[in-house]
N, C-alpha and C positions, 0 to 999 in steps of 0.2 A: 285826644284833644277834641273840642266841642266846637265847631266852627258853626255859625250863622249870617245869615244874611239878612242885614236890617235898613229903616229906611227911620232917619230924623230929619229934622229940617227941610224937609225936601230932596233930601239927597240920600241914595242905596250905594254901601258897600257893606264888603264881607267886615267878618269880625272873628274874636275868639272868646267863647266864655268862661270865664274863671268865678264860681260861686254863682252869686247875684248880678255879675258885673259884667260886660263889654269892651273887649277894646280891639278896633279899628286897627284892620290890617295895615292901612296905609302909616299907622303910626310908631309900626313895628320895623319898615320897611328899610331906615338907616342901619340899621342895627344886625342887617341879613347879610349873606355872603354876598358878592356884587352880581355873581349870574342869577341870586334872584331878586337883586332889589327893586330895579324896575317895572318885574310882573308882578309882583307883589303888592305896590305903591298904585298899578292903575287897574287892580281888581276890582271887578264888577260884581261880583257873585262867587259862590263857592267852588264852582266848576271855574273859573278861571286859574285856583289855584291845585284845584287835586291835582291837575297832571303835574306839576311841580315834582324834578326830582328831590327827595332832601328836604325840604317844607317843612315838614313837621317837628324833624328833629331842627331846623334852624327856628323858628319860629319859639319852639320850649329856651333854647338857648336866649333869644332876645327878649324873650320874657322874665325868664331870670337874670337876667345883666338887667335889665328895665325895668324893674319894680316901681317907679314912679310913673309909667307909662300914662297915657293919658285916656285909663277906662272910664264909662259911663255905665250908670245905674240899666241894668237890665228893663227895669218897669217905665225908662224914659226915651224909649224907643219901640217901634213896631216890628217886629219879626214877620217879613217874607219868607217864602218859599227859600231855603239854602239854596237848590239850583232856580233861580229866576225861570228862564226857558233852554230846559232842557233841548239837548238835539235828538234824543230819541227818549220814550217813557216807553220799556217795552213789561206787558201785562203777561202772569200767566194765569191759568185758569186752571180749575179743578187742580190744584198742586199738595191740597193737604188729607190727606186719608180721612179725617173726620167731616169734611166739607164733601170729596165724594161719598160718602156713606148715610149721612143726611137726606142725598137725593138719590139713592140707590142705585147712583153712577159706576160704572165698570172703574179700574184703577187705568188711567192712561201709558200707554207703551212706553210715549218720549212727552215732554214736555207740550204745552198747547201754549201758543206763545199771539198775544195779539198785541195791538196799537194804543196808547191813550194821546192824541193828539197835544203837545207840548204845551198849548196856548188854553188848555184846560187845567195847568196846574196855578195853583194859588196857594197861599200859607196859611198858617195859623189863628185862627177866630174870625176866619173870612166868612161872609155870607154868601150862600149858595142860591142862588134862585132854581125854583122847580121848574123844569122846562118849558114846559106844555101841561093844559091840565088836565092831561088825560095820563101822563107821567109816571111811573110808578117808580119811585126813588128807593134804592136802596144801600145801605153799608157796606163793607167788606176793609177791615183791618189789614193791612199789610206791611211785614219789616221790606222795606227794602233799601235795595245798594246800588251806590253810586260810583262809577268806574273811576279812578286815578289812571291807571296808565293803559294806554292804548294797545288795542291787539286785535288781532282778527285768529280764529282755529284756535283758540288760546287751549290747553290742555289740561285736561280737571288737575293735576297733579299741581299748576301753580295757577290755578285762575284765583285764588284769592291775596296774589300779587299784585292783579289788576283793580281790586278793591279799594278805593279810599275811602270808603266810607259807608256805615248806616244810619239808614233813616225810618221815620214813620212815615205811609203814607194810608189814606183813605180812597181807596178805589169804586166814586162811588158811580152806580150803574140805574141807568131805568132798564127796569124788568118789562116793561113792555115793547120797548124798541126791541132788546135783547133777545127776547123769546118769539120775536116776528122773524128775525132778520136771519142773516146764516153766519153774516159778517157780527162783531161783536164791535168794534172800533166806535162807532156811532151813539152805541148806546153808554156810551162808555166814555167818551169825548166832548159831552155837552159844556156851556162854558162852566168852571169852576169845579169840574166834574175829578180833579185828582187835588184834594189839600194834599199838603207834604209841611214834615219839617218835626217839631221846632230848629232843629239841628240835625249835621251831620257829624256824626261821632268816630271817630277813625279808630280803625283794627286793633290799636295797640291799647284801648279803652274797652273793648270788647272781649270780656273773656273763654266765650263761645258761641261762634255764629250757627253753631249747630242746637243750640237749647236755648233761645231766647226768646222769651215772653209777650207774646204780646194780646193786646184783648182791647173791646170796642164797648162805649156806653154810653145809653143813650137815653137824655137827661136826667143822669146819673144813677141809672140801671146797669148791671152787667146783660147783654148781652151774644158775646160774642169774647171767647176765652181760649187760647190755646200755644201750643209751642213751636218755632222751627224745628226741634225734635220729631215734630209729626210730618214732617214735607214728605212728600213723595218724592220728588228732585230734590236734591238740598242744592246751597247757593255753588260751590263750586260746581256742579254739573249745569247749572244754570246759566251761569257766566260763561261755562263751557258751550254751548249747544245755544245760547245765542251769539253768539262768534262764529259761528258756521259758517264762512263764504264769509263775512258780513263785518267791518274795523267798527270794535268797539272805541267811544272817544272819551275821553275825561267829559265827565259831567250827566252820560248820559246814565239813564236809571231805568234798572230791573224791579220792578215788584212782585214779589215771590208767591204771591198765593195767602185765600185768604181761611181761617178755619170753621168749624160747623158755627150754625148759630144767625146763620144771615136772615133777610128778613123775609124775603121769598116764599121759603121753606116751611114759615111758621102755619101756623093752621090755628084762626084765620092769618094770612098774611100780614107783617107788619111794612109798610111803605113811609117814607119819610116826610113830616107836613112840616106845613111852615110855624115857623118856632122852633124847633125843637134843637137841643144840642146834642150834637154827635160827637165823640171824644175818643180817637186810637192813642193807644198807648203803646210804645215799645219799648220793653224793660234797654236800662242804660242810655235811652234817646231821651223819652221825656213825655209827655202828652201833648197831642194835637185837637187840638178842640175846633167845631166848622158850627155855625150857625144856619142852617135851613132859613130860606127866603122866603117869601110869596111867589107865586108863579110870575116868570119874565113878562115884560111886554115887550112888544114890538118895537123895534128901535130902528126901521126902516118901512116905508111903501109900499 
């Protein structure tokens, strides 16, 4: 199932996609078993409903009894970010064999797991403003997952239980902050600094979270190309090992690592200017496309 989160009229809730089409969870919500019609009906966002137990399968059932439901055209609506503000965006770094060997990085022991402040994600065909203009902006494609059910030490054997879903997301980073600092979160956190989306695609659409495609283009160049087949962690150890001590919650999002090809690296470097389009794709999710801004101005004293 294809869940999004869209905003018409003035007004954001979740949805489910079918084709070209939309329809509004709230409108599915009589039609649900009773213990979930009223979480269902005052959904805010996609993360309100992953943790739902049962969701999915009730949700396909009321869609098929509902055939007349009341969907709307895909193109007359704006797609948000599927989780609005996540409660945690946790990044990993150097995760994919070809992205460490690009920079003739060692292979890491255990995962390197850092911060992207939650109030940096945004959705699809958002404009990004360049921070600063000393700024060095760059890509990084990423599949990643969004937790359904909650758990803390959760155990690779069933962390992708705890799965409800994959996304795209765009991890995008100033190389300058980055390569000053020791911490990564900052450079990494800027506002607008993680697109996500178009949708959140659940496990049972996905037919291997282990070989899934994805790749990054920019104004419609390849690149940036590669597979979760290449992960150094793959997502259950992921999901596993951020649970450590630590309750994962419905809604919050791991982004897994992104593969060689970033812009950094290139010789000369390539950094992101204003204009340009950046477009992550994740095979089964869909394409996310960001638009680069001019640099910010000052919006305070």
């Amino acid at each position: 199932m294809r869940f999004v989160t869209f905003e018409q009229s003035g007004a954001v809730a979740p949805g489910v996609v079918q084709g070209d089409r939309v329809t509004p969870l709230r409108a599915l919500a009589e039609a649900l078993p009773s213990h979930l019609r009223d979480a269902v009906a005052s959904a805010r966002d996609v993360a309100d409903v992953a943790g739902l137990d049962g969701v999915v399968a009730a949700l396909h059932a009321a869609l098929k009894d509902a055939p007349g439901s009341p969907a709307v055209p895909l193109r007359s609506v704006r797609l948000l970010s599927p989780v609005v503000s996540p409660g945690r965006v946790i990044g990993v770094g150097l995760n994919y064999r070809s992205h460490a060997e690009e920079q003739g990085a060692r292979i890491p022991r255990q995962p390197i797991l850092f911060a992207k402040w939650s109030d940096s994600v945004v959705g699809p065909g958002a404009t990004v403003a360049i921070p600063y203009a000393e700024a060095e902006v760059d890509y990084e494609c990423e599949v990643a997952v969004v937790i359904g059910r909650a758990g803390r030490d959760i155990p690779i054997e069933s962390a992708l239980e705890h799965v409800f879903g994959i996304t795209a997301l765009n991890d995008l980073s100033d190389r300058k902050a980055q390569l000053a600092e020791r911490q990564w979160t900052r450079a990494k956190s800027f506002d607008g600094f993680c697109p996500m989306g178009p949708a959140v695609v659940t496990l049972d659409e996905i037919p291997a979270v282990g070989d899934l495609a994805v790749s990054t283009t920019l104004n419609g160049v390849m690149v940036q190309q590669g597979s979760t087949s290449d992960l150094i962690f793959d997502i259950p150890t992921l999901v596993a090992f951020a649970s450590q001590g630590t309750t994962l919650r419905p809604g919050d999002v791991i982004a897994t690592g992104t593969p060689s090809g970033v812009g950094f690296v290139k010789d000369p470097p390539v950094y992101l200017r204003p204009g340009d389009v950046v477009t992550v794709a994740v095979e089964h999710v869909g394409e996310l496309p960001t638009v680069i801004g001019a640099i910010a101005e000052r919006t305070s004293s």
